[in-house]
VMD Tcl script that draws the C-alpha trace (Angstrom):
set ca {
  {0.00 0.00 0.00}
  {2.74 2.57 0.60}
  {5.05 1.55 -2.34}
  {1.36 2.44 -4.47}
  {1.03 5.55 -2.51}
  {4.55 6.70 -3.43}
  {4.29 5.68 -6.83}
  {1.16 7.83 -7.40}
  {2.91 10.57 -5.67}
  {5.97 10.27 -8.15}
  {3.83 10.49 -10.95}
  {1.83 13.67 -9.88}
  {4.91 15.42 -9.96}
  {6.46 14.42 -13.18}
  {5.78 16.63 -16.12}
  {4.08 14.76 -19.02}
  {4.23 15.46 -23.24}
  {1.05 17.49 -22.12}
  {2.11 20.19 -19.68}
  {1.49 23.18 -21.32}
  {5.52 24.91 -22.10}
  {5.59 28.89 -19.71}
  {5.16 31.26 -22.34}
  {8.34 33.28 -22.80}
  {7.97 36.89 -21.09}
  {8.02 39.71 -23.37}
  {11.72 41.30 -23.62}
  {12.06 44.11 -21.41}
  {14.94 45.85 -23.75}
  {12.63 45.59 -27.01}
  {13.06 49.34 -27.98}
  {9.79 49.67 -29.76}
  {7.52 46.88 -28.43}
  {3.60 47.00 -30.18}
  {1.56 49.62 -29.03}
  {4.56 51.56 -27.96}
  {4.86 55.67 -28.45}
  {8.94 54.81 -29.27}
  {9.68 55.98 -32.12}
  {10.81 53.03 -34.76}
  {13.20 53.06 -37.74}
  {10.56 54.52 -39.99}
  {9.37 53.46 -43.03}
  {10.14 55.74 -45.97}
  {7.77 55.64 -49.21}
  {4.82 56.93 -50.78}
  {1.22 56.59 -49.19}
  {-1.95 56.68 -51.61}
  {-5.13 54.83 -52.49}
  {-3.61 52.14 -50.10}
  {-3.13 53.73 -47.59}
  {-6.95 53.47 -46.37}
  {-7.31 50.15 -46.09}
  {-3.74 49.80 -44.67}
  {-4.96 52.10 -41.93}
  {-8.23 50.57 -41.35}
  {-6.04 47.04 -40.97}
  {-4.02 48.58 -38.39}
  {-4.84 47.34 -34.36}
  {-6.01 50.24 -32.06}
  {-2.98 49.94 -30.08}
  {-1.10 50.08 -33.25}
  {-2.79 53.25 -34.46}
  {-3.32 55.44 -31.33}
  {1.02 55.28 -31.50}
  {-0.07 58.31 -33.47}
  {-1.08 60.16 -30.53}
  {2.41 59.51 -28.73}
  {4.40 61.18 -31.19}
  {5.25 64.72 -31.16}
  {3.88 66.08 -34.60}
  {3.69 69.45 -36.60}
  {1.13 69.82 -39.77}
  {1.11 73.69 -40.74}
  {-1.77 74.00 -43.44}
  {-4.68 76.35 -45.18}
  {-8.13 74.92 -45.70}
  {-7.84 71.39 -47.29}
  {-5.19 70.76 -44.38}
  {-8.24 71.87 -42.38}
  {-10.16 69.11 -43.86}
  {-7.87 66.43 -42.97}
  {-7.62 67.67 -39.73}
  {-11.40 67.51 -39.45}
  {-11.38 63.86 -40.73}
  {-8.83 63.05 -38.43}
  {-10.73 64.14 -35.24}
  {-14.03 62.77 -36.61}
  {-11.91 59.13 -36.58}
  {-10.75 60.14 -32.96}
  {-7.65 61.40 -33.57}
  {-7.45 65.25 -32.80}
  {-4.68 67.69 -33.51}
  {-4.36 70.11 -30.56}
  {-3.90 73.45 -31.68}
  {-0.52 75.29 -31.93}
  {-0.59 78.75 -31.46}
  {3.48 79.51 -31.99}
  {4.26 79.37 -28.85}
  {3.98 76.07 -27.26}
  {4.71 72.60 -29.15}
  {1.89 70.41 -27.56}
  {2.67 66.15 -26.57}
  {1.24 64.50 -29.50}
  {-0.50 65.69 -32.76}
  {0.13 69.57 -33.20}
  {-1.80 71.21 -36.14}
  {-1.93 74.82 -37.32}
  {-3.38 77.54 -40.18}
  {-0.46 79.79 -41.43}
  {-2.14 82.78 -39.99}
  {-1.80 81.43 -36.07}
  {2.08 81.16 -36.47}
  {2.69 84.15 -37.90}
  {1.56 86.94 -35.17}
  {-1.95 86.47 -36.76}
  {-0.11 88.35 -39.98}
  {-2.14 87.04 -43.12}
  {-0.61 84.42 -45.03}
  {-2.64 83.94 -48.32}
  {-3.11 81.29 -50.32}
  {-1.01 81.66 -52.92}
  {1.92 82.47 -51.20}
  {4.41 79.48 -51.18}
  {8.04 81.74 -50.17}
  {6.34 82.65 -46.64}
  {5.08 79.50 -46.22}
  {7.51 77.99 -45.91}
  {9.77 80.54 -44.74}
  {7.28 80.33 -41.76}
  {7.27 76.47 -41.34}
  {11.01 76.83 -41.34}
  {11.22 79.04 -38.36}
  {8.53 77.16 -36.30}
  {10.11 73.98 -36.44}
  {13.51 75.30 -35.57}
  {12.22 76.62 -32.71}
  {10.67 73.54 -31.37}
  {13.17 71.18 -32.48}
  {13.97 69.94 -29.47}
  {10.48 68.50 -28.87}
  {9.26 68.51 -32.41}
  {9.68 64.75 -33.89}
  {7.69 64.48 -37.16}
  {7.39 67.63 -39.15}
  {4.41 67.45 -42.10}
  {4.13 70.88 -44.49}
  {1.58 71.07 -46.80}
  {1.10 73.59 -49.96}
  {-2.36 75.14 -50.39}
  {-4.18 74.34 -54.04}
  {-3.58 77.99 -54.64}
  {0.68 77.95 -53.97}
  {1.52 76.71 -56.89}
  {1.02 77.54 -60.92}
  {2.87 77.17 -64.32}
  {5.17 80.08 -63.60}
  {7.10 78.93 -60.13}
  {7.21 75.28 -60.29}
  {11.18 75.68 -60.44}
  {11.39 77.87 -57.91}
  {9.31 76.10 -55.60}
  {11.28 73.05 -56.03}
  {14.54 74.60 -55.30}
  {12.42 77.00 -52.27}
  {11.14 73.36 -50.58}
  {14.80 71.31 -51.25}
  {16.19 74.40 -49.40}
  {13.77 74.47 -46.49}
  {13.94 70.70 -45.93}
  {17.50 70.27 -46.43}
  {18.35 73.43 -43.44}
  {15.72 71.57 -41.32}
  {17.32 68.20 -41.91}
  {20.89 70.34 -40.73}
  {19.01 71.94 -37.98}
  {18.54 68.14 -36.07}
  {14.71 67.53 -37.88}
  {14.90 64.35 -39.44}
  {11.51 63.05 -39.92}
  {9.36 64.52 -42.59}
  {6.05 64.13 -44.12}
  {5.70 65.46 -47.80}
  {2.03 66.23 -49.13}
  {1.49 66.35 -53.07}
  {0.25 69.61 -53.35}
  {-4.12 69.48 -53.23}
  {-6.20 69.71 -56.68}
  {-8.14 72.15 -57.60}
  {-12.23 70.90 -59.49}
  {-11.76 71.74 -63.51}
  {-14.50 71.17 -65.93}
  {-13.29 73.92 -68.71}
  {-9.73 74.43 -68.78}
  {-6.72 73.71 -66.31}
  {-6.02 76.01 -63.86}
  {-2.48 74.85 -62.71}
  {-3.59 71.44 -61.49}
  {-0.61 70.73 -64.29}
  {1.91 72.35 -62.65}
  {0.82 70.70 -59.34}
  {1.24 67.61 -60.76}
  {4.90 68.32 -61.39}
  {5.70 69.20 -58.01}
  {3.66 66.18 -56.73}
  {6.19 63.88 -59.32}
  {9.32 65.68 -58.34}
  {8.09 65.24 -54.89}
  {8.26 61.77 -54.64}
  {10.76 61.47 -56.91}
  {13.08 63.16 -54.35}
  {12.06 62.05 -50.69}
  {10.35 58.79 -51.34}
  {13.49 57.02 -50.33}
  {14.24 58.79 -47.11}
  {11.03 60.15 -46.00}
  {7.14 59.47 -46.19}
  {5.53 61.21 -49.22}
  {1.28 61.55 -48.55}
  {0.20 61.19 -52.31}
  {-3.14 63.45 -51.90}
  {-3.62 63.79 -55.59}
  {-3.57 60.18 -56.23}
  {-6.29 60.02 -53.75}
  {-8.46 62.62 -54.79}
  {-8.19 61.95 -58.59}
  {-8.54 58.34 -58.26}
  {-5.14 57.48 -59.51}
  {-5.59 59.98 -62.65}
  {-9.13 58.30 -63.09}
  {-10.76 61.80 -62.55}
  {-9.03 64.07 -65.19}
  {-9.20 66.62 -67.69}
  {-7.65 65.53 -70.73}
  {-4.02 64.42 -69.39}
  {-4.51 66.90 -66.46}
  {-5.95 64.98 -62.65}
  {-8.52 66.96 -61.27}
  {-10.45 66.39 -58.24}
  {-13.07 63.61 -58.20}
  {-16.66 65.01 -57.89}
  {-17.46 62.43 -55.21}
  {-14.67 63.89 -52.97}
  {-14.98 67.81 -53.48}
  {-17.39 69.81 -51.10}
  {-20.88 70.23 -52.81}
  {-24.11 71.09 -51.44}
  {-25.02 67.46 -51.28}
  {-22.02 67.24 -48.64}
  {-20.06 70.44 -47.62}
  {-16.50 71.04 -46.08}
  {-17.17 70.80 -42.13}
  {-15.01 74.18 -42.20}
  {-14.95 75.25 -45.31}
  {-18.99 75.22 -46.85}
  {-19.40 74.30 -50.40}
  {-17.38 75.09 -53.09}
  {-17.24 77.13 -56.39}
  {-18.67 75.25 -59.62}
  {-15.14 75.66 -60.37}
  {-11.53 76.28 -59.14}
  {-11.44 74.92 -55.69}
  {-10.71 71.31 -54.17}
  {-11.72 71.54 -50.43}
  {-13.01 68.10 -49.23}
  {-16.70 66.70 -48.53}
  {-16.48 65.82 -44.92}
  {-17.63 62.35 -45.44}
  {-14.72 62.08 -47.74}
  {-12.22 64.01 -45.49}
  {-12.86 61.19 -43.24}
  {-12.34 58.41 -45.31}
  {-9.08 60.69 -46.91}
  {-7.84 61.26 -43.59}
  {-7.14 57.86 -42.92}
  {-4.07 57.34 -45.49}
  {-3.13 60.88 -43.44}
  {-2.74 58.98 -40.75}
  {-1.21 55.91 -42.11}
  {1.66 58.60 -43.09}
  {2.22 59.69 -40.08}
  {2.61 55.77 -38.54}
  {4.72 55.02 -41.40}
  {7.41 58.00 -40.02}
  {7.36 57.13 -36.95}
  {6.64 53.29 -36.97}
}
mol new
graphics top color blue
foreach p $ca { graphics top sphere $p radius 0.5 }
foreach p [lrange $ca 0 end-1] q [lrange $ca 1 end] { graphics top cylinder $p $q radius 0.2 }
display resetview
């Protein structure tokens, strides 16, 4: 009876094929774990069309990373858009008023970092002589820096200019100790008649990727909003009906646009948009 009662004993506490193996614990040195506001390696490259669903595919955990890192998107109206698409999918960008970087997603018009001076659409040189000096100033905090051009900035006469006004800006940034950067194709304009410099914008949007894709994220807005060219007139992309503000479904800031000659977003579509926005931003800082 006791040689039994030892043997069972012996057998309770050996292991068999079945005992479930300890999981491993997590690695306490993994410098950018899931979920984690760390900022990653990056991942350069162009975001479009794709971008969308790639955000939509993305774990909450994953995605509210965005709200972690320390972000600066200087914009007119269709930047106002995204913004407003953004916060509608629950992520907000706090306001910047010049002053004071805020933790997290940091958005701005032109006219709040410039001593409320007015700078118009239209105006590309003080732009981004502007977004130049604001992220100096808060590059110690500042981690992701995202400029965008108004559908106004640019036209058939300055497309050189701008090019070597932009290389200049981000190049003295990169110097300055920036060194994360979100490019925007510059926003198209709604043409039914004749092109009004959605051409030229096109140009910039090439030589835009062209140039950063390899080191930076480029946020293809004209692919999006033409549907890959499939909204155009003659060779020229114009802004897809479905996504411009109309009566049927207004800019939340903006109102409804001309017949003609303006590309702000339908809010429904701002949302939707505002997604691959997003997905740019994770990509930099992923």
């Amino acid at each position: 009876m006791r040689q039994l009662l030892f043997l069972l004993l012996l057998a309770g506490c050996t292991n068999t094929p079945n005992d479930p193996i300890p999981a491993t614990p997590t690695n306490p040195t993994d410098p950018n774990p899931v979920g984690s506001t760390t900022l990653g390696n990056g991942q350069p490259g162009v975001v479009g069309l794709s971008g969308i669903s790639a955000w939509d595919n993305l774990s909450t955990s994953e995605k509210n990373r965005v709200k972690g890192w320390n972000s600066l998107f200087v914009h007119a109206s269709v930047g106002g858009d995204l913004e407003d698409g953004s916060q509608n999918n629950d992520f907000k960008f706090e306001f910047y008023d010049g002053t004071t970087l805020n933790d997290g997603l940091n958005g701005a018009d032109w006219n709040s970092i410039n001593n409320g001076n007015n700078i118009s659409n239209g105006e590309p040189d003080k732009k981004m002589a502007a977004f130049k000096r604001e992220a100096i100033e808060q590059k110690a905090k500042l981690q992701i820096a995202i400029f965008k051009f108004g559908y106004a900035d640019i036209t058939d006469g300055n497309v050189e200019s701008v090019k070597t006004a932009y290389k200049q800006m981000i190049d003295e940034l990169r110097t300055a100790g920036i060194k994360r950067f979100i490019h925007i194709t510059p926003p198209l304009i709604y043409i039914v008649s004749k092109d009004d410099g959605n051409a030229a914008k096109m140009k910039i949007g090439q030589w835009m990727k062209d140039t950063f894709k390899a080191q930076d994220v480029v946020f293809d807005l004209q692919e999006i909003e033409s549907d890959n060219g499939a909204c155009k007139l003659g060779t020229v992309w114009t802004i897809c009906d479905k996504y411009r503000s109309t009566a049927n479904c207004p800019s939340k800031g903006q109102g409804i646009d001309a017949p003609e000659g303006q590309g702000h977003l339908c809010e429904k579509e701002a949302n939707r948009i505002s997604k691959a926005f997003l997905m740019s931003i994770y990509n930099a800082g992923k």
